[in-house]
PDB file of N, CA, C, O and CB in Angstrom:
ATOM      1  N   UNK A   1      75.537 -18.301  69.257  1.00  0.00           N
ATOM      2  CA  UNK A   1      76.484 -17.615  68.411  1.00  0.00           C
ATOM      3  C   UNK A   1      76.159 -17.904  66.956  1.00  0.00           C
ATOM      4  O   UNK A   1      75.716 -18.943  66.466  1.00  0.00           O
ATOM      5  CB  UNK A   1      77.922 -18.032  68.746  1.00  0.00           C
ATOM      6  N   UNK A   2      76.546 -16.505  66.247  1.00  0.00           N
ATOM      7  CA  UNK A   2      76.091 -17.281  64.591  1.00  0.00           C
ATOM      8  C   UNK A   2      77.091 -16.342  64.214  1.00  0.00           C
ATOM      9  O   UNK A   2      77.307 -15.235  64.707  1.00  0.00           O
ATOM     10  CB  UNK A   2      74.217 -17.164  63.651  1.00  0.00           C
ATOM     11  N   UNK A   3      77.996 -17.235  62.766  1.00  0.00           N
ATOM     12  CA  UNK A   3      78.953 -16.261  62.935  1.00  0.00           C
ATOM     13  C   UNK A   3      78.219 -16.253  61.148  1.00  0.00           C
ATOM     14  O   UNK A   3      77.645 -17.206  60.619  1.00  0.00           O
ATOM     15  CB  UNK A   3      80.910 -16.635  63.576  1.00  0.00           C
ATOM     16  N   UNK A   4      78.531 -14.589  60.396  1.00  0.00           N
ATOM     17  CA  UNK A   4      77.681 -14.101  59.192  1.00  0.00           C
ATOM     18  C   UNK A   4      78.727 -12.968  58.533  1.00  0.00           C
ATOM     19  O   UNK A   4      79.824 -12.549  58.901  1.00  0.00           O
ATOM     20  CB  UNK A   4      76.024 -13.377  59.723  1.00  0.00           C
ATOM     21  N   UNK A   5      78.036 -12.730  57.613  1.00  0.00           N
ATOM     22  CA  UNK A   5      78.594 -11.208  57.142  1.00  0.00           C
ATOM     23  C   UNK A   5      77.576 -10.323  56.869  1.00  0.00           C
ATOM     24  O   UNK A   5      76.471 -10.498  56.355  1.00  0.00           O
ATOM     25  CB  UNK A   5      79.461 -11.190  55.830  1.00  0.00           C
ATOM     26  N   UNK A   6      78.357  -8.940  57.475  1.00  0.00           N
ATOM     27  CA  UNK A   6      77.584  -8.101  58.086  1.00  0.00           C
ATOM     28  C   UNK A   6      77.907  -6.402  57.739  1.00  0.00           C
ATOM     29  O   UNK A   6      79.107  -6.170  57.880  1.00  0.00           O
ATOM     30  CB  UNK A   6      77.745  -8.501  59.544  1.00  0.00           C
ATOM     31  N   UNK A   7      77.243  -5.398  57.396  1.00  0.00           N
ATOM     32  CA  UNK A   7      77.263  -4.371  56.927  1.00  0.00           C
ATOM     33  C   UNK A   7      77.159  -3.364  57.740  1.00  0.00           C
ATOM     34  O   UNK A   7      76.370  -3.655  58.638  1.00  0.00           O
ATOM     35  CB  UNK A   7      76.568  -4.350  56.148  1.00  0.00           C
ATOM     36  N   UNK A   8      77.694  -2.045  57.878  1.00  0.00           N
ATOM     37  CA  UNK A   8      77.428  -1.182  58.682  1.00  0.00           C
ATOM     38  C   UNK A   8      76.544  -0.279  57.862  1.00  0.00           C
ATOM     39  O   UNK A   8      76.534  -0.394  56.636  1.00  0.00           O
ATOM     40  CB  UNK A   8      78.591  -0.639  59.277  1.00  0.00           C
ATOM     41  N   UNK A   9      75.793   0.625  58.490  1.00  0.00           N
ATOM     42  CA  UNK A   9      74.909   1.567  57.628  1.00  0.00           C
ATOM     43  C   UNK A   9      75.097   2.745  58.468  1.00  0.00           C
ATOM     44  O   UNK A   9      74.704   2.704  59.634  1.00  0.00           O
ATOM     45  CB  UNK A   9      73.253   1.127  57.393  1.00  0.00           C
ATOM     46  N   UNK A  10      75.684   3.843  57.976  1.00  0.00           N
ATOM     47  CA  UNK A  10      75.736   4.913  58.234  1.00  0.00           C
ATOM     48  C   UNK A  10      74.696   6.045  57.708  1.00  0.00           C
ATOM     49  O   UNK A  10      74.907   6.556  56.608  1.00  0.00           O
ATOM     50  CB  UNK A  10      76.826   5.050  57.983  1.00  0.00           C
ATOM     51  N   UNK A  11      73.737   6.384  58.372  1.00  0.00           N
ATOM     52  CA  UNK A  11      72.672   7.373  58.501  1.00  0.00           C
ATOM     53  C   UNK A  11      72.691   8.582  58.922  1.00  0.00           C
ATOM     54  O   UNK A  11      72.660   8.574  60.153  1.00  0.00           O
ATOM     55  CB  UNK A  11      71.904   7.019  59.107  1.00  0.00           C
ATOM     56  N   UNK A  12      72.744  10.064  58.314  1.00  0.00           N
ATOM     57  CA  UNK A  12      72.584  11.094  58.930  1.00  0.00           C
ATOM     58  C   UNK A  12      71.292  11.046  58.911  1.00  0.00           C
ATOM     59  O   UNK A  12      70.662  10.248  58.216  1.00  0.00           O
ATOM     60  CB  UNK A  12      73.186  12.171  58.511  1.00  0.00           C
ATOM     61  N   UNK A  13      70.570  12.248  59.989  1.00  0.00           N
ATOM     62  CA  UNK A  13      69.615  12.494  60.482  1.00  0.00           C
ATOM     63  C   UNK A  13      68.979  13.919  61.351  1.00  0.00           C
ATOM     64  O   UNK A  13      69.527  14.962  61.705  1.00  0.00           O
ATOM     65  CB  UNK A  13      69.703  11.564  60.995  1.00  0.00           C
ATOM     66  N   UNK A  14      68.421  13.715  61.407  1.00  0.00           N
ATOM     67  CA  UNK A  14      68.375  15.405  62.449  1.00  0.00           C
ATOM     68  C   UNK A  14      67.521  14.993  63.579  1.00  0.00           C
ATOM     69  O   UNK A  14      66.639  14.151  63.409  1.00  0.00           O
ATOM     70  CB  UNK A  14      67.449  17.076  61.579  1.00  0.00           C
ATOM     71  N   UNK A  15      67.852  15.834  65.321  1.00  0.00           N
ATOM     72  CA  UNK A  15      67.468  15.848  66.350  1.00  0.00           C
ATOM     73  C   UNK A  15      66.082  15.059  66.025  1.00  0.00           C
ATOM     74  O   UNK A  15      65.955  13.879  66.350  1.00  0.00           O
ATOM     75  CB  UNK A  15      67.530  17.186  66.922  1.00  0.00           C
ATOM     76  N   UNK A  16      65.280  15.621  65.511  1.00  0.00           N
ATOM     77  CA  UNK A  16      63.832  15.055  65.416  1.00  0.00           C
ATOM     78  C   UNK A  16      63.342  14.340  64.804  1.00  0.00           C
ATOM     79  O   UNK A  16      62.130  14.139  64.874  1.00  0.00           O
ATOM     80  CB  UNK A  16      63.112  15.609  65.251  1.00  0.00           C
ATOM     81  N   UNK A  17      64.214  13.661  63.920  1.00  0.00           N
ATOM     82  CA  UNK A  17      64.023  12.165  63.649  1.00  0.00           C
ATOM     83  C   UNK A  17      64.465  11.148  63.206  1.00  0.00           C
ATOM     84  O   UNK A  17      64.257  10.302  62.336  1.00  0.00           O
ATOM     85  CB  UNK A  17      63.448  11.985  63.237  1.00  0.00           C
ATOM     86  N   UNK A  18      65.227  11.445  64.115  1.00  0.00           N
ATOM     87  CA  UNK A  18      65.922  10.381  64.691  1.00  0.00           C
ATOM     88  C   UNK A  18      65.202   9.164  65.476  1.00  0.00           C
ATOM     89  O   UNK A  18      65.597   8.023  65.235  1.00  0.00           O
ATOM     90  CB  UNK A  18      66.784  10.994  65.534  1.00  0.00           C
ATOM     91  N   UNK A  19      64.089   9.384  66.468  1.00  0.00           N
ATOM     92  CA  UNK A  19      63.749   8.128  66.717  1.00  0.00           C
ATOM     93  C   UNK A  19      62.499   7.372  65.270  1.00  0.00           C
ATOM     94  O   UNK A  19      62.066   6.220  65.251  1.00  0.00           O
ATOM     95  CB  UNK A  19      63.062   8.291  68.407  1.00  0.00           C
ATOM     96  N   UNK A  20      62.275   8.230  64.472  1.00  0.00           N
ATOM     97  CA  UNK A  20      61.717   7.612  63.703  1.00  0.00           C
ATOM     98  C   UNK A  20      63.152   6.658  62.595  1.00  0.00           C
ATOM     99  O   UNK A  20      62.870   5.688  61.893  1.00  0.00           O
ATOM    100  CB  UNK A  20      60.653   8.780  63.038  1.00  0.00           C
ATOM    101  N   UNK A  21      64.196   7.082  62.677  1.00  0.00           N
ATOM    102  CA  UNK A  21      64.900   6.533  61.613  1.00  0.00           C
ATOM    103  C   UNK A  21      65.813   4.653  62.448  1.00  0.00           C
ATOM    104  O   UNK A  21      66.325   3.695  61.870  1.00  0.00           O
ATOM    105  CB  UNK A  21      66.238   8.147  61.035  1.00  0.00           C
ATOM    106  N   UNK A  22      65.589   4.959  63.978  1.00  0.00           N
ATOM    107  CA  UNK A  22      65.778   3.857  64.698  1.00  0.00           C
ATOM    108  C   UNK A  22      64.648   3.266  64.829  1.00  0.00           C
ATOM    109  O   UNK A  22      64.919   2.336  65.588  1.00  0.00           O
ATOM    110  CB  UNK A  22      66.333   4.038  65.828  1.00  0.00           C
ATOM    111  N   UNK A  23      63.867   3.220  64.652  1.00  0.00           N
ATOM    112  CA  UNK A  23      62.670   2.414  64.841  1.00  0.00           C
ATOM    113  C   UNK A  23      62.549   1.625  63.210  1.00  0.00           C
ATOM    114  O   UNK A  23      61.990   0.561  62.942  1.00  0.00           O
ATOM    115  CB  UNK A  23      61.203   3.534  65.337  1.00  0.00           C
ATOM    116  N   UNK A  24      63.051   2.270  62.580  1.00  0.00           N
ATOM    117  CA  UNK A  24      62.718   1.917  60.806  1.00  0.00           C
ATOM    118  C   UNK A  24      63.808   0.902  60.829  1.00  0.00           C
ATOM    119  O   UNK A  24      63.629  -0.138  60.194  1.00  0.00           O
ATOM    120  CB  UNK A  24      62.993   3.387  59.364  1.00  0.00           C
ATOM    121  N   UNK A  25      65.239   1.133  61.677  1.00  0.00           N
ATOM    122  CA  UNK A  25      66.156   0.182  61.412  1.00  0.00           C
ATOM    123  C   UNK A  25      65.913  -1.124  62.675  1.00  0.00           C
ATOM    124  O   UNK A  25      66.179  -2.298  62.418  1.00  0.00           O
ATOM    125  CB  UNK A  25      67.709   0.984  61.411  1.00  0.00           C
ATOM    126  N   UNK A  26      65.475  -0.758  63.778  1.00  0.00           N
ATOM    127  CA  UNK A  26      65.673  -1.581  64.200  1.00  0.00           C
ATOM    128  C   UNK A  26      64.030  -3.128  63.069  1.00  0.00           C
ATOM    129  O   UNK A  26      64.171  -4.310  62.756  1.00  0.00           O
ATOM    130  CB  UNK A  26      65.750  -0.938  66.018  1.00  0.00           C
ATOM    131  N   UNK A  27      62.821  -2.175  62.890  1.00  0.00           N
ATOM    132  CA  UNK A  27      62.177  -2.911  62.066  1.00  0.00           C
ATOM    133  C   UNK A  27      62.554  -3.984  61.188  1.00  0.00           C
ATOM    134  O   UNK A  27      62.175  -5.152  61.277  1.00  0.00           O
ATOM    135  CB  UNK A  27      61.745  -2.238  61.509  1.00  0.00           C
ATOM    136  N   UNK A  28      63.319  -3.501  60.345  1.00  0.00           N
ATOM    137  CA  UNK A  28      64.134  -3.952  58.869  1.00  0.00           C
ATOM    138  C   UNK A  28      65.604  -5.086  59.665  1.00  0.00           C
ATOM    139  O   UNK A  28      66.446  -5.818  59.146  1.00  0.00           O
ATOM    140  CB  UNK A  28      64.988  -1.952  57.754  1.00  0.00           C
ATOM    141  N   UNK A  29      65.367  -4.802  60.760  1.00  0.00           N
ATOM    142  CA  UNK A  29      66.631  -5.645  60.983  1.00  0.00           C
ATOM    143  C   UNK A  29      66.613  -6.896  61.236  1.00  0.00           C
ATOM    144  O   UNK A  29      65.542  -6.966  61.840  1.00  0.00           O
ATOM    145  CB  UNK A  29      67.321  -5.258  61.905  1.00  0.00           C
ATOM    146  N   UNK A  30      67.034  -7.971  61.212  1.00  0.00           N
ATOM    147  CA  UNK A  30      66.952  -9.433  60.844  1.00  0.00           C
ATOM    148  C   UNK A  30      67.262 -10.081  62.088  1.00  0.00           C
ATOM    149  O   UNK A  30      66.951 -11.219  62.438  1.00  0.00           O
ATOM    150  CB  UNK A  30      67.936  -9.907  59.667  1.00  0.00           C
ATOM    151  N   UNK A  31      68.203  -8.825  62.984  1.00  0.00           N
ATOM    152  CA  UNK A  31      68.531  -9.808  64.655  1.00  0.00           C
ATOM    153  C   UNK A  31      67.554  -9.117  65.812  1.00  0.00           C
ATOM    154  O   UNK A  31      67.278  -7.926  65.674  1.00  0.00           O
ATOM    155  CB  UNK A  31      70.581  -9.567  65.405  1.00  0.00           C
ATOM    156  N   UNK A  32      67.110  -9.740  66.778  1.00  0.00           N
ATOM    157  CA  UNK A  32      66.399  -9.714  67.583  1.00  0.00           C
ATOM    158  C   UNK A  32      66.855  -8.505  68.482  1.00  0.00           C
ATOM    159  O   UNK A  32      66.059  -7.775  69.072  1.00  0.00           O
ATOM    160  CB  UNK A  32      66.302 -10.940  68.063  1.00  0.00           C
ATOM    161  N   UNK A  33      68.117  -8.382  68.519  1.00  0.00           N
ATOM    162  CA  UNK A  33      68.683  -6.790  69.314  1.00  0.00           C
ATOM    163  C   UNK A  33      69.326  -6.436  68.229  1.00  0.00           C
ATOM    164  O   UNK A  33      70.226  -7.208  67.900  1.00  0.00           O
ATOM    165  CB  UNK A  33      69.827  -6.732  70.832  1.00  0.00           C
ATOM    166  N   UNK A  34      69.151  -5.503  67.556  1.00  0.00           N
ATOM    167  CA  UNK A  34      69.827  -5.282  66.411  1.00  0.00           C
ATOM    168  C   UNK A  34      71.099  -3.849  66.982  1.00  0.00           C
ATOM    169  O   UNK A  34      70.460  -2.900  67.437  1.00  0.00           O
ATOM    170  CB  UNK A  34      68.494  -4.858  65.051  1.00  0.00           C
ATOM    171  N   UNK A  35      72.656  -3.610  67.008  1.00  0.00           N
ATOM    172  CA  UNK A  35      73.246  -2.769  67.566  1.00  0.00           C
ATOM    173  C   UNK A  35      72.876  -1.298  66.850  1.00  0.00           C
ATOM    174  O   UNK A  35      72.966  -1.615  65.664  1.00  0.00           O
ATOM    175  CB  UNK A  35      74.610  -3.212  67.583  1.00  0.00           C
ATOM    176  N   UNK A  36      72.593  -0.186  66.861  1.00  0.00           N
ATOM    177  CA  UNK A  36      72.334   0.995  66.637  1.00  0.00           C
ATOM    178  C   UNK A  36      73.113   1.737  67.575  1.00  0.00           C
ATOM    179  O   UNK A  36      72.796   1.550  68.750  1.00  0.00           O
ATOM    180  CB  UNK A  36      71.024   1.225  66.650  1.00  0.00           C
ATOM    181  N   UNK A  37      73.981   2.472  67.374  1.00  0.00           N
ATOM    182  CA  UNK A  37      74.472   3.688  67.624  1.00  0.00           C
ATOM    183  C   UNK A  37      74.023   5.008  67.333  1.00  0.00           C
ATOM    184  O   UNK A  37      73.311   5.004  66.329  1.00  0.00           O
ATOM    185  CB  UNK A  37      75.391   3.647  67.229  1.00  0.00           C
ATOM    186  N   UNK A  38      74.187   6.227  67.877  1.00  0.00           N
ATOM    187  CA  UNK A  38      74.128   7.520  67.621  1.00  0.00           C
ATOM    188  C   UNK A  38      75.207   8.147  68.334  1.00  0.00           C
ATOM    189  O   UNK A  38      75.452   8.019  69.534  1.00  0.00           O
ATOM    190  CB  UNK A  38      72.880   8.052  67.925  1.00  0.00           C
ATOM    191  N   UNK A  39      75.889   8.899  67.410  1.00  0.00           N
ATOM    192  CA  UNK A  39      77.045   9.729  67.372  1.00  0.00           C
ATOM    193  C   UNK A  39      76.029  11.329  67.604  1.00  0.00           C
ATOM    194  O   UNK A  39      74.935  11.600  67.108  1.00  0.00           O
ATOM    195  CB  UNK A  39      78.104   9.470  65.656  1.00  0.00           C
ATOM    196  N   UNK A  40      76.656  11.929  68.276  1.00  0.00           N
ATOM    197  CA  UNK A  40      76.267  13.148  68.759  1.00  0.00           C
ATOM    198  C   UNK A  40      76.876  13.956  67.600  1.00  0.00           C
ATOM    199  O   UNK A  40      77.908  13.526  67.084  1.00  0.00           O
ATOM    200  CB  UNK A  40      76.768  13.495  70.276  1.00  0.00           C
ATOM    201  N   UNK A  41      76.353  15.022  67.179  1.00  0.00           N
ATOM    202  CA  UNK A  41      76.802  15.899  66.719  1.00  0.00           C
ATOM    203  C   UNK A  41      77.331  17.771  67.093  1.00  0.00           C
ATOM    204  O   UNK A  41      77.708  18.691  66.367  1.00  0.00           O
ATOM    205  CB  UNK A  41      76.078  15.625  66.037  1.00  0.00           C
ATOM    206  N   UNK A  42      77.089  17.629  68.627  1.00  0.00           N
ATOM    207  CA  UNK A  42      77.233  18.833  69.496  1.00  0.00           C
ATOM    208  C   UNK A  42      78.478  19.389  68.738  1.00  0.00           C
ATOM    209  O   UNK A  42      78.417  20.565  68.381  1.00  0.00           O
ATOM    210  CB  UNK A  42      77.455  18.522  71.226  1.00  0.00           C
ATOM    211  N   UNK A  43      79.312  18.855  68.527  1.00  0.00           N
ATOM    212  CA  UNK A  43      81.215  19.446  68.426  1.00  0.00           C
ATOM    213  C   UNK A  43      81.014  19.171  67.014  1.00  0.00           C
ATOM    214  O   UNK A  43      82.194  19.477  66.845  1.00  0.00           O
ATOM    215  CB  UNK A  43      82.907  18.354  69.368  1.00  0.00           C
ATOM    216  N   UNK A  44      80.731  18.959  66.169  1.00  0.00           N
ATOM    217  CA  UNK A  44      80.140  18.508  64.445  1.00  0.00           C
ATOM    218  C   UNK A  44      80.636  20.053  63.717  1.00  0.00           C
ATOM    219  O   UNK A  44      81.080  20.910  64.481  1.00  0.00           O
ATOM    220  CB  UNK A  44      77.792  18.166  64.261  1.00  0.00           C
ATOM    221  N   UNK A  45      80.553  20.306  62.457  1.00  0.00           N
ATOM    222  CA  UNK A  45      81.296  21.217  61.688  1.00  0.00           C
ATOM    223  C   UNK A  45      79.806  21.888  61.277  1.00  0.00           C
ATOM    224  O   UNK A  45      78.934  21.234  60.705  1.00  0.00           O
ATOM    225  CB  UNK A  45      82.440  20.526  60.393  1.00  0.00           C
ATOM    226  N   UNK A  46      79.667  23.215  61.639  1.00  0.00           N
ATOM    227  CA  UNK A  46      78.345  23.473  61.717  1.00  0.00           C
ATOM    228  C   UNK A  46      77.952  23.982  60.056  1.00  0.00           C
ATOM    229  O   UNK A  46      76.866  24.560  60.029  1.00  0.00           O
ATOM    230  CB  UNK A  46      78.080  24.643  62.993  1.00  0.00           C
ATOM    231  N   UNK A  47      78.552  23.884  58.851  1.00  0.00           N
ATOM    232  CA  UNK A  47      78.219  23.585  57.607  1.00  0.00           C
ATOM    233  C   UNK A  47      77.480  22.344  57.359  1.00  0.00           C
ATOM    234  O   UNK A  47      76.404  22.200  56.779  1.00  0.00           O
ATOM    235  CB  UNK A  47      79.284  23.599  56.924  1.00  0.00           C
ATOM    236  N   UNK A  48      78.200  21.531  57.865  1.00  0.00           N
ATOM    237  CA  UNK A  48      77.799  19.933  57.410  1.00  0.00           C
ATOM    238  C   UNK A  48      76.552  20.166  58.204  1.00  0.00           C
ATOM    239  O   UNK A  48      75.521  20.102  57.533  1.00  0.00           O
ATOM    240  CB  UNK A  48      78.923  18.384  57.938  1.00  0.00           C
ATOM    241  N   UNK A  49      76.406  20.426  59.509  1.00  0.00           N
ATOM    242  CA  UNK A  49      75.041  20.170  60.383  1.00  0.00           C
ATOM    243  C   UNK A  49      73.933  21.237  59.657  1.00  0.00           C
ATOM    244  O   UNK A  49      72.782  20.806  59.725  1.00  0.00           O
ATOM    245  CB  UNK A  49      75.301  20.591  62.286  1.00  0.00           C
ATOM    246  N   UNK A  50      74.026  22.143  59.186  1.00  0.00           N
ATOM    247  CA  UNK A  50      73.065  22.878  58.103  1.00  0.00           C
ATOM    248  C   UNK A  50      72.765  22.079  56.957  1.00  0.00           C
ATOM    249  O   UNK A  50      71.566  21.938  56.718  1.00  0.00           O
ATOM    250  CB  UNK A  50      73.676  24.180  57.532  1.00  0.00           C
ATOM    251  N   UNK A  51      73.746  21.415  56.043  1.00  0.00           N
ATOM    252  CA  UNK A  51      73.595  20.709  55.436  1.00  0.00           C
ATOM    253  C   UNK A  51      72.529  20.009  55.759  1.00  0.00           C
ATOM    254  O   UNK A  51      71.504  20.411  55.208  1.00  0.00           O
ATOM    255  CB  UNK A  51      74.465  20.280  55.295  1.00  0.00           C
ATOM    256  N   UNK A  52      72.375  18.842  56.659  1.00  0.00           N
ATOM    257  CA  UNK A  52      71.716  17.667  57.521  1.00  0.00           C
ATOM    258  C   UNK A  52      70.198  18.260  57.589  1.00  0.00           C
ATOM    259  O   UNK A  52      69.237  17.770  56.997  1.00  0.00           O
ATOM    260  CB  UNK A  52      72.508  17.414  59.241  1.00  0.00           C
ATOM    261  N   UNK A  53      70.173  19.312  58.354  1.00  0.00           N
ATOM    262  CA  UNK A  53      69.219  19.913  58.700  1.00  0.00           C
ATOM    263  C   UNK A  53      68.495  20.191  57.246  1.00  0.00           C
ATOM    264  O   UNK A  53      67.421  19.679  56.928  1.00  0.00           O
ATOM    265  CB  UNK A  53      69.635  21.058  59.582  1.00  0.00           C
ATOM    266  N   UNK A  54      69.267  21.098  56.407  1.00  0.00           N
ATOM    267  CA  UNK A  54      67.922  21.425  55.351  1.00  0.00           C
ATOM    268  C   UNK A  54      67.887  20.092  54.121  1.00  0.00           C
ATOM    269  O   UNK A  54      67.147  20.181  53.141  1.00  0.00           O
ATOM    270  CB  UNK A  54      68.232  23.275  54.365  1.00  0.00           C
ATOM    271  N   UNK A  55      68.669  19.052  54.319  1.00  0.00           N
ATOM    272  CA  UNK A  55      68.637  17.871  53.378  1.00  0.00           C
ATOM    273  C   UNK A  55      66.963  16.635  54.009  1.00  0.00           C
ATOM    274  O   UNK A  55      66.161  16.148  53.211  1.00  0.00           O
ATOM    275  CB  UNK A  55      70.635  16.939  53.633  1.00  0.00           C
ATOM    276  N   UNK A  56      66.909  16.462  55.419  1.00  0.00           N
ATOM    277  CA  UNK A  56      66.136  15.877  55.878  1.00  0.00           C
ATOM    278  C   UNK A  56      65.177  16.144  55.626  1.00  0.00           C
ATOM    279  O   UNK A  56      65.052  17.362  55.750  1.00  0.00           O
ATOM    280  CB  UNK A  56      66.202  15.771  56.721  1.00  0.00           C
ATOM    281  N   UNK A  57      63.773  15.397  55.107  1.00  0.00           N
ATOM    282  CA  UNK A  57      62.484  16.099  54.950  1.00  0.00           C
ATOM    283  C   UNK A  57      61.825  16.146  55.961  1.00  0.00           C
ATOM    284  O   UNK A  57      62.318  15.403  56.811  1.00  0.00           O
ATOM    285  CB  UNK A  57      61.691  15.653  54.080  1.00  0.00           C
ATOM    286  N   UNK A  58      60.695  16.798  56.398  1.00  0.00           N
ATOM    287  CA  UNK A  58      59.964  16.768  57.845  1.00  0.00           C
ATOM    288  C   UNK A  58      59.087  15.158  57.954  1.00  0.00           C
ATOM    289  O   UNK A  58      58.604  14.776  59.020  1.00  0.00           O
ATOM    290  CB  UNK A  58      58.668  18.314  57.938  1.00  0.00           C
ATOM    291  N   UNK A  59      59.017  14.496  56.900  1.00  0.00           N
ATOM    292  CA  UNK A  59      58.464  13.336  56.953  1.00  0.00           C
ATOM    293  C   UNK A  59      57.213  13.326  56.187  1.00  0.00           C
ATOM    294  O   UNK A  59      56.575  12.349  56.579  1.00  0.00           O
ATOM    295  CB  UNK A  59      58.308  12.967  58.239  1.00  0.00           C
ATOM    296  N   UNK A  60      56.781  13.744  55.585  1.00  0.00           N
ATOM    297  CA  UNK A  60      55.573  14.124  54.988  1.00  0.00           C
ATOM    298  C   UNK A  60      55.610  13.694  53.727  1.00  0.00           C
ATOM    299  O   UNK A  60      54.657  13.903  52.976  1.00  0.00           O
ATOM    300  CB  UNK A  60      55.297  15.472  55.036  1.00  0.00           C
TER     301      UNK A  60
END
């Protein structure tokens, strides 16, 4: 047990990269299982999910 203080990081992302943006956090992360979530966006407000989509770069 280690008890610390600790930050949440909230990340949008899009379908396709997404496993690149968990792999970057779990990297950078300092605990050996680091917790990562993903929230689905199926039921999401489909402005905001356009948003997401043309804000993300293809990675390049």
């Amino acid at each position: 047990m280690e008890a610390d203080d600790e930050t949440i990081l909230l990340a949008k992302t899009t379908d396709d990269r997404y496993a690149d943006l968990e792999a970057r956090v779990a990297e950078w992360h300092p605990h050996d299982v680091p917790r990562i979530e993903r929230i689905g966006v199926a039921d999401g407000h489909d402005p905001f999910a356009a948003w997401v989509a043309e804000s993300v770069d293809a990675g390049e």
